[in-house]
N, C-alpha and C positions, 0 to 999 in steps of 0.2 A: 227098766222093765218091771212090772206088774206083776205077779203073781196071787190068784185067787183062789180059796179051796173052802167049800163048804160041805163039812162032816155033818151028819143026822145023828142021831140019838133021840131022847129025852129033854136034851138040850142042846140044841144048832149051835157049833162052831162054825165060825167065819176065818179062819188064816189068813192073813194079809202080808206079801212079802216082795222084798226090792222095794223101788222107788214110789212112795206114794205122791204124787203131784197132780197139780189141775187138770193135766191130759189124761191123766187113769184114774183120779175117784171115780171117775162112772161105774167104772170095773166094781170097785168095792161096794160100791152103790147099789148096784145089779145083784150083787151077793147076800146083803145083806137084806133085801127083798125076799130072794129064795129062800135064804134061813128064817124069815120070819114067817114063812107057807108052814114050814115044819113043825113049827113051839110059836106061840106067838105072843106066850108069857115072857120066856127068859132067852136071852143069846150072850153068844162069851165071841169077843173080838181077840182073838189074837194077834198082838201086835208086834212080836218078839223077832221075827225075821223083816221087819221094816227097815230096809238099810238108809231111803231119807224121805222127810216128810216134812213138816212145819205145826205149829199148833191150832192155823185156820183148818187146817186138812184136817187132822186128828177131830176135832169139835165137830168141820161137816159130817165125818163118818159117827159118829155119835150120835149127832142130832136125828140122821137118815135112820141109824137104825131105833132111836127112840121111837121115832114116827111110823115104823115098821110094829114097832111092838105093841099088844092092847094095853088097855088103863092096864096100869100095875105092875106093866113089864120092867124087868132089870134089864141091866146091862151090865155085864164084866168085860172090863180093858185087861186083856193079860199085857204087860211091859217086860222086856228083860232093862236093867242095865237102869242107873240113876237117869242118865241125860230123855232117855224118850220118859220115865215117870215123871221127870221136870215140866218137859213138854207136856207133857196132859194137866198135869196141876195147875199149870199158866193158862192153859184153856179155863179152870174154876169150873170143867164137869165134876171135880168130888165135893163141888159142893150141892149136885143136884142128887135129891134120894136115890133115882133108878138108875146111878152110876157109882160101880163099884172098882176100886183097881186091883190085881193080883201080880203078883211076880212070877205065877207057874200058873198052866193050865186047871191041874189038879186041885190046887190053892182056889182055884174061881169055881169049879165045878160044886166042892166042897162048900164056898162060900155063897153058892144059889141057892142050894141043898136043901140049907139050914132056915 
């Protein structure tokens, strides 16, 4: 099961949590649209309550919200835990500029900031 939560602010958080899979990116998908209505410079994806996913999913949800974002929008991936930072690093979104990874939400907030 899916879980989606999108916080307003300054800068739109997106929560993503439980099972990321082919059947529920929509979900995330849909999310990450709304948050980009709010700020459509910067969004922080939290990915820290994702209990399974794979590195095509992680990249689609990236790529949506890149395409969500105007020129010049970031993207912060919050990760807990080495194994889903592995997964995202195998995708090679830190090699794209408007992707950034943090370990805490506060860490990405901080790091858009700036």
């Amino acid at each position: 099961m899916l879980r989606v939560k999108v916080t307003g602010g300054r800068m739109p958080v997106v929560e993503i949590a439980g099972e990321l899979k082919p059947s529920t990116k929509g979900e995330a998908v849909e999310a990450l649209k709304l948050a980009a209505e709010q700020n459509p410079a910067d969004m922080i994806v939290d990915l820290t309550a994702v209990t399974e996913t794979n590195n095509e999913l992680i990249e689609v949800v990236a790529q949506a919200a890149h395409s969500e974002l105007g020129h010049g929008g970031r993207l912060a991936l919050v990760v807990s835990g080495d194994e889903m930072e592995r997964a995202v690093r195998k995708t090679r979104l830190t090699d794209r500029p408007w992707v950034r990874v943090f370990r805490s939400r506060d860490e990405a907030i901080k790091g858009l900031a700036a």
